[in-house]
N, C-alpha and C positions, 0 to 999 in steps of 0.2 A: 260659663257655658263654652266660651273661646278656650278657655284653657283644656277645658274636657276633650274638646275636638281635637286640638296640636298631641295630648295623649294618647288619642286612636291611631290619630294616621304614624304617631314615633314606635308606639310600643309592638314589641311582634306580637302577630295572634297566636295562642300555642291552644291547641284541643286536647285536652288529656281523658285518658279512658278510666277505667271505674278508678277509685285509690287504691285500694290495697292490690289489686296487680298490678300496675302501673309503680306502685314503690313497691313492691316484690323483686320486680325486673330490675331496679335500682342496688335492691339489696344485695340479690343474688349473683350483680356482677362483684359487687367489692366483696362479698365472702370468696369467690371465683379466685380471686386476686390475694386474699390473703394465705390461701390455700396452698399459692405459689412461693410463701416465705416463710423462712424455719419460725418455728415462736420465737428462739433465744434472739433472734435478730429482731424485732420489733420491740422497740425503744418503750418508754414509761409515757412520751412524750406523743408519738405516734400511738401508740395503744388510745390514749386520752383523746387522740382527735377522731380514732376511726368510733371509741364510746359514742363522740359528741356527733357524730357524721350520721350513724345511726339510731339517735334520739330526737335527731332535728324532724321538723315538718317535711311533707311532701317540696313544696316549695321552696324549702331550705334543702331538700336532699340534690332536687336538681341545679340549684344554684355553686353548690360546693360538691357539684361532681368532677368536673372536670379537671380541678386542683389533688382534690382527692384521688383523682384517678391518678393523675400523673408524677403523683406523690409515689404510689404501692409499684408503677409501673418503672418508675426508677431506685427502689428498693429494689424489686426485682432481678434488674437486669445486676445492679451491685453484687450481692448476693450470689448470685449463681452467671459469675463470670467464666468459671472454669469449666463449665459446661452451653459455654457460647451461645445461650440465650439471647437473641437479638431484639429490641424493639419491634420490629416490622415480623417477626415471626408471632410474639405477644398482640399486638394490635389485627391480624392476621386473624388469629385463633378468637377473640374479644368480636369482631366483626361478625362471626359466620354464627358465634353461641349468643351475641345480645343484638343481632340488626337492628329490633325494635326498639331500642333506644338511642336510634340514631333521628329520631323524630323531633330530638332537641338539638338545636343548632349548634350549642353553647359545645356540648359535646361532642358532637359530625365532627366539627372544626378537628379536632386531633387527630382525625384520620383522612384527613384531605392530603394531595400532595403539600410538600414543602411553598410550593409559589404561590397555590389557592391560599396557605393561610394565611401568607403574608398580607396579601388582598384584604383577606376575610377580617382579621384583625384589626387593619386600619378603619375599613369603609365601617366595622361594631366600632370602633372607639370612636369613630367621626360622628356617626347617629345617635351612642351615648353621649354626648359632650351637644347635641343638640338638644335633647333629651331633657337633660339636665339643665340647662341654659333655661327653657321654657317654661321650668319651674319658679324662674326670676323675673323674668318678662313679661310671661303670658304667650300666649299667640304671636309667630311670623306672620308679617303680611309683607315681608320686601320677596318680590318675584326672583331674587336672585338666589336667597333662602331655600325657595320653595323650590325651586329646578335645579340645586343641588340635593334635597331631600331626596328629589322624585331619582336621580340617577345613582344615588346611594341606596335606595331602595327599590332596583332595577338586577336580577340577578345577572350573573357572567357568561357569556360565551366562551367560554376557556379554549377553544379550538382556532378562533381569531384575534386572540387578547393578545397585545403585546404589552409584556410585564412592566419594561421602562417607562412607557407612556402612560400607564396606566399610576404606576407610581407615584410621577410626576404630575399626573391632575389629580389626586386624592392632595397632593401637598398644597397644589393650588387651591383646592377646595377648603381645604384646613387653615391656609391665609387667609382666604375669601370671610369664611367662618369667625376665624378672628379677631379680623378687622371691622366686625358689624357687632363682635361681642365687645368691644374693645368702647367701642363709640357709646355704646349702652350702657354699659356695665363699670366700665374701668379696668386697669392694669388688673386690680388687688385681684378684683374678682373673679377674670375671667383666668386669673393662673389659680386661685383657688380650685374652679371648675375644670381646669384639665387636672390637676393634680388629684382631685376625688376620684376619675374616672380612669385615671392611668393606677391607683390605687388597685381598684377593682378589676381591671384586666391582671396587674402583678400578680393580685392573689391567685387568679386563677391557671393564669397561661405562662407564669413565668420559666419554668422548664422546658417551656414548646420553643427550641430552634429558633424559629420565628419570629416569638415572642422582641425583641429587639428592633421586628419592621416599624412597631406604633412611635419608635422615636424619628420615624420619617413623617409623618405627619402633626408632631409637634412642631409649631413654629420656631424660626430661631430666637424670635424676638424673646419669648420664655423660656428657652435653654439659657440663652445670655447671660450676663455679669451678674449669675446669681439671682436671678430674681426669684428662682422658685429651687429649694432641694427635691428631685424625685427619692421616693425613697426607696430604700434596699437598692442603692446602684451597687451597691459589692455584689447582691446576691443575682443583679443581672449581669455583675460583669462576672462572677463565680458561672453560671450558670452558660454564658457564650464561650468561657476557656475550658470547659470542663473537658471538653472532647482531646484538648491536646498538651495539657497541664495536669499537674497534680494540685485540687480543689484549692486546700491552701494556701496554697504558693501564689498561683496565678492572683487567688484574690486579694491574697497580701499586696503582690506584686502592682497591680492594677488600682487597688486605694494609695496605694504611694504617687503611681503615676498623676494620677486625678490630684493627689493634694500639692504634689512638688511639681511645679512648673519646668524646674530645670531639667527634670526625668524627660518632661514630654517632649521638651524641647530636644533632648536625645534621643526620643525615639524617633520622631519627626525628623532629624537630620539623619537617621541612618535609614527610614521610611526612604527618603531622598536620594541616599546612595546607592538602594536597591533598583529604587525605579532607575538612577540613572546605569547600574549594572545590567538591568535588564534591555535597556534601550541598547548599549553598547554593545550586549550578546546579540540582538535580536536579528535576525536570518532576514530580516525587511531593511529597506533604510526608511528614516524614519526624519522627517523635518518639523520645527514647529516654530512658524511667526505669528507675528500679529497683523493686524486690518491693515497696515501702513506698509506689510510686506516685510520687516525688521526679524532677521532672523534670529530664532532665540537658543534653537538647538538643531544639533546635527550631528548623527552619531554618527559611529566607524563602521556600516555599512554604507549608505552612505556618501562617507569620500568612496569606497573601493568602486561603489557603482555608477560615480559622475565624477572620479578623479578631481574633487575639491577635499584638501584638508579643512579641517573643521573649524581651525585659527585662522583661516583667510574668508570663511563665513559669517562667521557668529557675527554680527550686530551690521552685517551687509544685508542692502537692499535682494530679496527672493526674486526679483523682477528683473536684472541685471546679471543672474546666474542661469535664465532656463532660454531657450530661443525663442527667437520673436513672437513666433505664432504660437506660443505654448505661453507667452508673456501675456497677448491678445489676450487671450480667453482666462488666462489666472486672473487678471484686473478686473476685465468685466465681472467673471462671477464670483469674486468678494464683495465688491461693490454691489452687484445686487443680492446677494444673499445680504447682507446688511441691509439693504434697505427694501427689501422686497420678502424673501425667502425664498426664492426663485432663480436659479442660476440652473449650467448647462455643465457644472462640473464641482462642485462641494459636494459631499456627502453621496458619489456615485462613483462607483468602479471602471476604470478607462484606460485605453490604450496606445501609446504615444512612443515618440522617440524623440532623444536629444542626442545632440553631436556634443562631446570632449573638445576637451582640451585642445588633445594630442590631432581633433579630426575625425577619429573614429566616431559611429553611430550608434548606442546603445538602447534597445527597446525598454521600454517599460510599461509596468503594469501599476497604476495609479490611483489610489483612494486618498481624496483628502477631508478633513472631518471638522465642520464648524463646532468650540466651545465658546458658549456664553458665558464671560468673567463677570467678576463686578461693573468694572470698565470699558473693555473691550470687550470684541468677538478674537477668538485663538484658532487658529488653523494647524490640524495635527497633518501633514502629508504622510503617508505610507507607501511605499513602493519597492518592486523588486524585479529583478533583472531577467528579462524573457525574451534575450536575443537568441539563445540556443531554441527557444521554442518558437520561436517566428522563425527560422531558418529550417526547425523540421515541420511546418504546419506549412512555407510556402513549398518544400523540398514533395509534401502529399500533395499539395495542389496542381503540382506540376507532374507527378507521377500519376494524377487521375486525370489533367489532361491530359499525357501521355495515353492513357488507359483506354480513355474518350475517344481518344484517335485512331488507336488501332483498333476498338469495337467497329467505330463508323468505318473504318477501309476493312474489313472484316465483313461487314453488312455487304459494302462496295462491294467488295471479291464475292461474297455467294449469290448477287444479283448479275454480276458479268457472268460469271463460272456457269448460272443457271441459262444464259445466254449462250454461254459459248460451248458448251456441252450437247445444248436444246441443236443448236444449228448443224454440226456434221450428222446429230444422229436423224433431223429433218431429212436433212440430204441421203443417207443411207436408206431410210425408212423408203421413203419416197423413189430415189433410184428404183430399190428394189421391187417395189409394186410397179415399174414403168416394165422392169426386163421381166418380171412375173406375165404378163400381159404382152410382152411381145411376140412376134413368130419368129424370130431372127433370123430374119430375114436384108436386114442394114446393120451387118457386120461392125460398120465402120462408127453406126451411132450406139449401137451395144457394146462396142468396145469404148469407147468415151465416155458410158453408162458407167462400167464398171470402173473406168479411172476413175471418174468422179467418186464413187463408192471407197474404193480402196485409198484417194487422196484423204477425204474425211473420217476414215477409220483409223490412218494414220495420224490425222489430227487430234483427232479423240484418244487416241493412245499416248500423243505425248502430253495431253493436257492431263491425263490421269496418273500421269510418270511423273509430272512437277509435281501435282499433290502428292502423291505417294514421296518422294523425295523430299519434300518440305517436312511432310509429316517425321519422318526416320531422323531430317538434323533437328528438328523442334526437338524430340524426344531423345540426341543425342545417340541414336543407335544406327546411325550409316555408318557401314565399316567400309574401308579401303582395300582393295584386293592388288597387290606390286603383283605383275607379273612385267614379262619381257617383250615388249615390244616396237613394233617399226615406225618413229616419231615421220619420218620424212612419207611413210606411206599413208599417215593417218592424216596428215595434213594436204596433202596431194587429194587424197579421195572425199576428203571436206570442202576441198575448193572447188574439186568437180563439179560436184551437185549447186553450191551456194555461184558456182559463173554460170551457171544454165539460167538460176532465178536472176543474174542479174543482168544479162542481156535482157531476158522478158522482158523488162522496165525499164533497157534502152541505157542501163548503170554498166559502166568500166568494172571488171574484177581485177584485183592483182595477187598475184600472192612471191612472196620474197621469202627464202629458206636462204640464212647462210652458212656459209661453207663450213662454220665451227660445230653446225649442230650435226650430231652423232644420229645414224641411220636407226639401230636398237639402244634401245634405254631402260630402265627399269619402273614402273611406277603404274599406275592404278589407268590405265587407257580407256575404260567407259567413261569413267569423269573427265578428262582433259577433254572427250571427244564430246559430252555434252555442257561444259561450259563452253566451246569454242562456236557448238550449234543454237547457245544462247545470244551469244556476243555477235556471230556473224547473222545470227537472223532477226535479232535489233536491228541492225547496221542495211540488211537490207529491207527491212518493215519502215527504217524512218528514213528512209531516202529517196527521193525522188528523182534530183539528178545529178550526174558527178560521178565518182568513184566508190567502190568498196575495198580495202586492201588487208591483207594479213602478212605481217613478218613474223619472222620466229630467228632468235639468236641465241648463241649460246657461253657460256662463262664457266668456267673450270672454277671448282672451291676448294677442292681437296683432291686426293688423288680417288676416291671412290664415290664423289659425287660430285654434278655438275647440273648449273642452274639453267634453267632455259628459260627466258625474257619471251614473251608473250605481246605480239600489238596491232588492236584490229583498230583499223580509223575507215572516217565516213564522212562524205561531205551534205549529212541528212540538215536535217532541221533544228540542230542544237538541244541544247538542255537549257533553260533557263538558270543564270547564277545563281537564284535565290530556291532552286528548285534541285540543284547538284545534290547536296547534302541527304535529299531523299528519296534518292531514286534506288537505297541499293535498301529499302525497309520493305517487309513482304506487303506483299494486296497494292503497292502502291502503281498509279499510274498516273502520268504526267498528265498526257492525252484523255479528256475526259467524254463519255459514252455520248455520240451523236452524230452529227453530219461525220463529220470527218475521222473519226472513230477506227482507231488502230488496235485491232484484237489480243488478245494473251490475258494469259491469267493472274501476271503484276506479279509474279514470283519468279520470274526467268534471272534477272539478276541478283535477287536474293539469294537465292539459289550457289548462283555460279560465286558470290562473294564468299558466302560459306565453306563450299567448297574447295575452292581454295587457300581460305584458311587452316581448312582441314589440312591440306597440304603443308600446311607452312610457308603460305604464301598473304601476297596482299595483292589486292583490286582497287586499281588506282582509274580515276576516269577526270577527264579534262572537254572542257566544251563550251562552245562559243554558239549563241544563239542564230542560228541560220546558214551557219560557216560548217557545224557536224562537230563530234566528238570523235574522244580517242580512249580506247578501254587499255588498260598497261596492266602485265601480270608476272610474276613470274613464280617458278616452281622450281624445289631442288630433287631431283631424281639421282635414283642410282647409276651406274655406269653399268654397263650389260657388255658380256664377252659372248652375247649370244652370235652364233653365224649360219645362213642358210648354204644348205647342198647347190651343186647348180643347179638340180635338175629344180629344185623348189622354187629356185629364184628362176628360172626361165617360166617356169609353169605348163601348163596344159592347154593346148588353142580349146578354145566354148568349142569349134565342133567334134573334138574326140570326146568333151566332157558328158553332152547326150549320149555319148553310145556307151561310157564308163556306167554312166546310172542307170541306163537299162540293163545291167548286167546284177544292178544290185537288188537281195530282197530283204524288204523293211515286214517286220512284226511292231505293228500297232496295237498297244494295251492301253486303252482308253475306256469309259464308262458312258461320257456324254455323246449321245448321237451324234448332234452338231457337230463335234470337234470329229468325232469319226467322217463324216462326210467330208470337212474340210480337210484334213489331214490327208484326206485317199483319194482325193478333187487334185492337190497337192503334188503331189508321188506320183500322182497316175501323168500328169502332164511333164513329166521325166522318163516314162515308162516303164518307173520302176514296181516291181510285183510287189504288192501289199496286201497283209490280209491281219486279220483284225481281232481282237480280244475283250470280252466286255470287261473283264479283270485279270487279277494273277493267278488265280486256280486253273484259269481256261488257257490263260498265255502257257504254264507248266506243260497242260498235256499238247498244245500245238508244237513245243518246243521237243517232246521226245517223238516225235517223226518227223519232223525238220528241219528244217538248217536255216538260219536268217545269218544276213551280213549285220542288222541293225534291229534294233530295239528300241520304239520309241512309249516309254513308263510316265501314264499319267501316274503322278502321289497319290490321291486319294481317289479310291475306288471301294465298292464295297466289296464283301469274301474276303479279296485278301487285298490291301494294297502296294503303292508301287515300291516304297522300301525293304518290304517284309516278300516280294516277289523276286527281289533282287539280290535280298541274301539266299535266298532257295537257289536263283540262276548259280552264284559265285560258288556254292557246297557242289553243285554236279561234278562227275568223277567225267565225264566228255568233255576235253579244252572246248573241242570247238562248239560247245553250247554254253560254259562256264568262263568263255574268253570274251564272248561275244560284248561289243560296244553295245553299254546301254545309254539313252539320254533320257534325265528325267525333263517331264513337260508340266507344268506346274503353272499359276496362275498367282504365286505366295513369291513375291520377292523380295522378302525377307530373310536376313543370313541364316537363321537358324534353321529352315527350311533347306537351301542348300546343301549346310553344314550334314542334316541327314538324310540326305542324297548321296552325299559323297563316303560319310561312314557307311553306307549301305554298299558302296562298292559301284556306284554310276559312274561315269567317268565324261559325262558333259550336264549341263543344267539350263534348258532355254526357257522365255517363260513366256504364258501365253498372252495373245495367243502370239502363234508361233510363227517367225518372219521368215519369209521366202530366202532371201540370200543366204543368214542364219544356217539354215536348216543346210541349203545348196551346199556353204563350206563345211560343214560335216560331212557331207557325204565323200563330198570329191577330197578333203583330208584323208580317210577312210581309202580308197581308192588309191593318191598318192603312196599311201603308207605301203598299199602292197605292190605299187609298181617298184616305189626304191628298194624295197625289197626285195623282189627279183631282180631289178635292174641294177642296183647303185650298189648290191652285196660286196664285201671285201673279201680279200682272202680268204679262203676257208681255214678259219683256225685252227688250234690244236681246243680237246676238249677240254674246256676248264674244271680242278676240284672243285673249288669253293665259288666261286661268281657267276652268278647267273645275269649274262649280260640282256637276256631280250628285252627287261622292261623297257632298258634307254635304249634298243635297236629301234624300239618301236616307237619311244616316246620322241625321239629324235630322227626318224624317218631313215635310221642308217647312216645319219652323217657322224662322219669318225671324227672330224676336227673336234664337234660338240662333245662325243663321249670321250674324247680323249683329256680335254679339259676337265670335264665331270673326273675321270679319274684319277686325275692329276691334283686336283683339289682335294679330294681322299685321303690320297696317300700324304700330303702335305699339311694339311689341317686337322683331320680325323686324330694324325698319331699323337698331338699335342691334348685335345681333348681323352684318347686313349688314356694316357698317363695322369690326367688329373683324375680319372676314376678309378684307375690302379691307388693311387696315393689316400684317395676317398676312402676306400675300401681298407686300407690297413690300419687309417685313423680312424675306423666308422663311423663318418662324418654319414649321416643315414639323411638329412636332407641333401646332400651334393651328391648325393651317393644318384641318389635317385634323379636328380637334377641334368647330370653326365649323360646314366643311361637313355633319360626319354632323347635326348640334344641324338646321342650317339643312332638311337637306332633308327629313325628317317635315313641317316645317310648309309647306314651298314643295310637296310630294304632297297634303295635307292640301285645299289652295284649289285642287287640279289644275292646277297649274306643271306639267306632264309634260315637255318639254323641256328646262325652266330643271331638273326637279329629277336628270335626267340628266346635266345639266353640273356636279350639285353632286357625283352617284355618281363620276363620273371626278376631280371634284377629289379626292374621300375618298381611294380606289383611288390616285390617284399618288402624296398625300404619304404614304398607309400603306406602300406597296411604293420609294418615295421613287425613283423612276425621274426619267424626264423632264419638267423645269420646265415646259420648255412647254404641257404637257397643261394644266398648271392656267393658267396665262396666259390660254391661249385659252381656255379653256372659262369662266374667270371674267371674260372680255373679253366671252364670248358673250351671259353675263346681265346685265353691264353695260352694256348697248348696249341693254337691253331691260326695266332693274327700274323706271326713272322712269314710263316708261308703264305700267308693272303695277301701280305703288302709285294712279296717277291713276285706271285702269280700277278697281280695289278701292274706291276712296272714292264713284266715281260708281255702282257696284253697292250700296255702303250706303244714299248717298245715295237712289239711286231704291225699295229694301227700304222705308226709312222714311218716304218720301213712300206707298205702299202702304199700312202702316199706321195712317196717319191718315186716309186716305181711308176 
């Protein structure tokens, strides 16, 4: 009765459907299959087994399927090689035409992955070899039996299974097994019982890949010195080389190794020199000792990654070669991994560093691997070299706090900005509903009204000017504009204003110009003038008592340039040492938002460093905490031959200058009301007549009935606007409507915006909104220009052929010294450039060709060449579009027929200038 029951719970339950479908579906695969192979190819031998395959029982058909299958299935694939019939394409096709017969295990099994069957295989041969056992015994009743049954007949989680482990406890389980058959039974019998049941897997699975896993679960004690032959070991070792041998050979090859010791012993020593080839290639280094720390190997990665050769390792203590505290924790977790299996560093991936030899620090990337010998525990180390990636992982760590830093002063700046924006426009808002509501009648508090108004509108404009200027160097598109101008007047009218704020506050101004620095110089005067209003309004923002000073020196570098040394100091409140290094990075501010809270938008010195790098310069700053700072700069500018008239350099007293601009009348083309009101609020408090345009359709017809001194052209308007109004002004065949100054007023201070202003033919560019003094020096420029023109006129010339001097009468007020240098330059520099476009032109060198002309014809417009400098547009225009030769021929025939008398009429125009002058 015991024995009946150990038979229920071993044998699988299988439900079979009626018989003759059920062996129909049996039959109909292996005809399936033979259908797949020529006749002449099935053997006398195979014919006889598929007879006997197909004679057998139901229960014999399913037993001898799965050999049978895999019999036809590698006929098959032999067969029809040349037409790349694969396994997995035939078990593919078998799958989806016989599913139904996937309800027998025996059979599933061959279409399972490769690692299921290995499993599947062992844990069937473990349950038969139980199986069978129980036929001798009788009934298990040891509970150690019984809960290997129960987890041998427990199916898989394939999704959580790890292969190795699982290996490894079926082997266990097969010891376990063993050694209780072992104790019952004896040697003889229980190697009889696996050998019956490794029998009956051969038969059936020996071709399955796999097939090979069930000698992981024969003990070794039964492999051993012979005690038992498995049989057809040729046709399993034929059957594992088949993939990379020819059948033959291999098994030839393979019963010699198994009979001739000395073979194996050859294999095994070159097995040896692979592995040791492979360690020695391996891109890791690679250590292995044992428990006592006794190093056994050490390839040549290696030494390169911890600068030990490998002969000063080998049979040294592992604990004496790593640093202290990598020695710590190596001892401990050997030590408890031996006696525990519990450590903080065997068998887990870690990251360390050791110092060389030489001193140097080399990172590492650390796995070390407990194996269990016979005798010992073996430690595999693996490691490899990750100091280039700890140098770019701390290089990101540092560039996102970098990143971190400038987000938060970024936060910072648009929490002040919101502040300091909020507050002049308070003050405007607010002014202006007090003078709304006034009778004005207290003159003197409406005018304080209105300073206060106009102070804070002014603050708002330059805080909108740093942004906007920060914006333009961030995005790399502030351009520099050289023109000529008066360093000692720019610095004189800067110190004006900054010693008025610095009495207020009870501070000393100074300011030191010395004698070396030149009055006109050449270079970009809006930036000098607003770095110097950065510097000096730091200087008097963080000072409370003491001095504020500005020198300015200067240093000759060449003969056409010359550096001028820049140095504002201050006896404020220092900069902290640890705080120097970050005062010139944008948003930042020393002074943090509170009681004592010193205003700006943390960009004033960003700014002004830029800037003057733009220049070619550097911003040096030096400072002592409570003692003041010192900002140092300097800048290389051109030398300037520029010179003023007297009458320019005396100027005009302010009270002729009311009565000049009552004489002038401005045409106003604007769109916005406001700005109309302001602009004519403006003018009118000069007395000058103004009258107004809502666009340039309307400015057109104002302009053919009257006569304006000035033209002030908002850009964009609708109908028509201010560029497209200004080439209509410039086409008029009336000078004095098509000469007229125009200024464009624009709110866009960006170059490209100017740039077409100017190709439009404007000839000033202010932006809004629009500054009283600004505006004032236009006009009275404007005015000056027609007094020295009546006044300062020279001789009356003779009439010149070729040169139309008025652009430089006008653009230099009349003064001869200036056009005279102008033309002197012409004639001296021009004729060198002449001749390399002569020589262009014969070579038809068509890039230089065109390179010449554009160079030439600025200066041939410049002395009013107007026809010569049309023959240079056409030369440009052909070799750009590289069309027809001749255009340039003739048209550089045309000024060649005409430059020798242009240089002689230019020398006798000097000549007779300077005979003027001395008289």
């Amino acid at each position: 009765m015991i024995k009946n029951w150990f038979h229920k719970i071993i044998s699988p339950k299988i439900t079979f459907p009626p018989k003759k479908h059920e062996e129909q579906e049996i039959i109909d695969l292996i005809d399936f299959l033979i259908r797949k192979i020529d006749k002449q190819s099935i053997t006398i031998n195979l014919n006889h087994r598929i007879k006997e395959f197909q004679s057998a029982s139901l229960a014999k058909k399913i037993s001898l399927l799965p050999q049978t299958y895999l019999v036809l299935e590698e006929l098959i694939i032999e067969k029809n090689y040349t037409k790349h019939i694969s396994k997995n394409s035939i078990r593919d096709n078998v799958s989806n035409k016989f599913q139904h017969l996937f309800k027998y295990k025996s059979f599933k099994l061959i279409f399972n992955p490769l690692n299921e069957q290995e499993l599947i295989l062992c844990k069937s041969f473990l349950i038969n070899i139980l199986q069978k056992s129980s036929e001798l015994i009788g009934d298990y009743n040891d509970n150690q039996i019984l809960v290997i049954k129960k987890q041998l007949d427990t199916p898989y989680d394939l999704n959580t299974l790890e292969l190795i482990k699982e290996r490894k406890k079926l082997l266990d389980f097969s010891n376990q097994i063993f050694l209780k058959l072992r104790n019952s039974l004896g040697i003889n019998a229980v190697t009889n019982i696996y050998l019956v049941i490794y029998k009956e897997h051969f038969q059936s699975y020996y071709l399955l890949e796999s097939f090979t896993s069930i000698l992981n679960v024969i003990p070794e004690e039964i492999l051993a010195e012979d005690l038992i032959n498995l049989p057809s070991k040729q046709q399993m070792h034929k059957m594992l080389q088949k993939q990379l041998y020819n059948l033959e050979e291999i098994n030839t090859k393979l019963t010699e190794e198994i009979i001739e010791r000395k073979k194996v012993e050859e294999e095994l020593k070159y097995s040896e020199h692979l592995n040791t080839t492979v360690l020695e290639t391996a891109m890791d280094g690679i250590i292995l000792a044992n428990s006592k720390g006794t190093v056994l190997n050490w390839n040549k990665q290696a030494e390169n990654i911890l600068g030990l050769k490998r002969e000063d390792t080998i049979g040294k203590n592992i604990f004496s070669l790593v640093p202290s505290k990598l020695r710590r924790v190596l001892k401990s977790s050997i030590h408890n991994y031996i006696k525990t299996g519990n450590n903080e560093l065997i068998n887990k991936r870690v990251e360390t560093s050791i110092q060389k030899k030489d001193g140097s620090v080399v990172y590492i990337e650390l796995t070390i691997i407990a194996i269990k010998s016979k005798n010992d525990y073996l430690f595999h180390a693996f490691f490899r070299d990750i100091t280039n990636k700890k140098i770019i992982d701390n290089e990101i760590r540092e560039a996102k706090v970098i990143a971190e830093k400038s987000a938060k002063a970024k936060s910072i700046f648009l929490s002040n900005m919101s502040h300091e924006i909020r507050t002049p426009l308070n003050v405007i808002l607010g002014l202006t509903s007090i003078l709304q509501k006034s009778d004005f009648s207290n003159l003197e508090i409406d005018k304080k009204n209105l300073d206060g108004i106009q102070f804070s509108a002014e603050n708002l404009l330059t805080l909108i000017n740093d942004i906007l200027d920060f914006s333009k160097i961030e995005a790399g598109k502030l351009a520099l504009h050289k023109t000529d101008f008066n360093l000692r007047e720019l610095i004189s009218n800067i110190s004006r204003g900054f010693k008025i704020k610095a009495e207020e506050k009870g501070l000393t101004y100074k300011m030191a110009i010395d004698t070396s620095v030149p009055k006109f110089i050449i270079g970009d005067q809006l930036r000098l003038n607003q770095i110097l209003l950065n510097l000096l309004g730091n200087a008097i923002k963080f000072t409370h008592k003491g001095e504020i000073s500005i020198s300015v020196i200067a240093k000759e570098t060449t003969n056409n340039k010359i550096s001028i040394d820049f140095s504002v100091r201050d006896t404020g409140v220092g900069i902290p040492q640890n705080k120097l290094k970050n005062i010139f990075e944008s948003f930042y501010q020393i002074h943090k938002p509170g009681k004592n809270k010193i205003e700006g938008t943390g960009l004033g010195l960003a700014i002004s460093k830029q800037l003057i790098e733009l220049q070619g310069g550097t911003l040096h700053a030096e400072s002592r905490l409570d003692f003041g700072s010192t900002f140092n700069f300097s800048i290389n500018y051109d030398k300037s031959n520029f010179k003023y008239s007297e009458s320019t350099k005396t100027g005009i007293i302010s009270e002729q200058e009311d009565q000049i601009l009552s004489q002038i009348k401005v045409l106003v083309v604007e769109d916005n009301k406001m700005n109309q009101f302001f602009i004519k609020q403006l003018l009118s408090n000069w007395n000058i007549d103004v009258q107004i345009a809502d666009h340039g359709k309307i400015a057109l017809e104002k302009l053919e009935n009257n006569v304006f001194d000035l033209i002030l052209m908002d850009m964009h308007m609708p109908v028509m606007d201010g560029a497209e109004t200004t080439i209509q002004i410039r086409k008029m065949q009336d000078p004095k409507v098509s000469k007229i100054p125009i200024v464009a007023c624009s709110a866009d201070v960006f170059p490209e915006s100017k740039k077409k202003a100017f190709e439009a033919g404007m000839d000033f560019y202010l932006t809004k909104p629009l500054g009283e003094n600004e505006l004032r020096e236009i006009l009275l420029s404007l005015t000056h220009r027609e007094n020295n023109t009546e006044q300062n006129q020279p001789v009356q010339q003779k009439k010149t052929k070729f040169c139309d001097l008025s652009f430089l009468q006008k653009t230099f007020h009349n003064d001869s010294d200036i056009i005279i240098n102008v033309l002197q330059i012409f004639v001296d520099e021009t004729t060198l450039d002449y001749k390399k476009l002569e020589k262009a032109i014969q070579s038809k060198d068509i890039d230089f060709i065109r390179e010449i002309a554009h160079k030439l014809k600025s200066s041939f417009r410049t002395i009013g060449l107007h026809d010569e400098t049309n023959a240079l547009v056409k030369i440009e225009k052909a070799a750009r579009e590289n069309t027809d030769f001749n255009i340039i021929l003739n048209s550089f025939t045309f000024i060649n027929n005409r430059y020798l008398d242009i240089i002689k009429e230019l020398k006798s125009i000097i000549k007779e200038l300077n005979s003027f002058d001395l008289s």
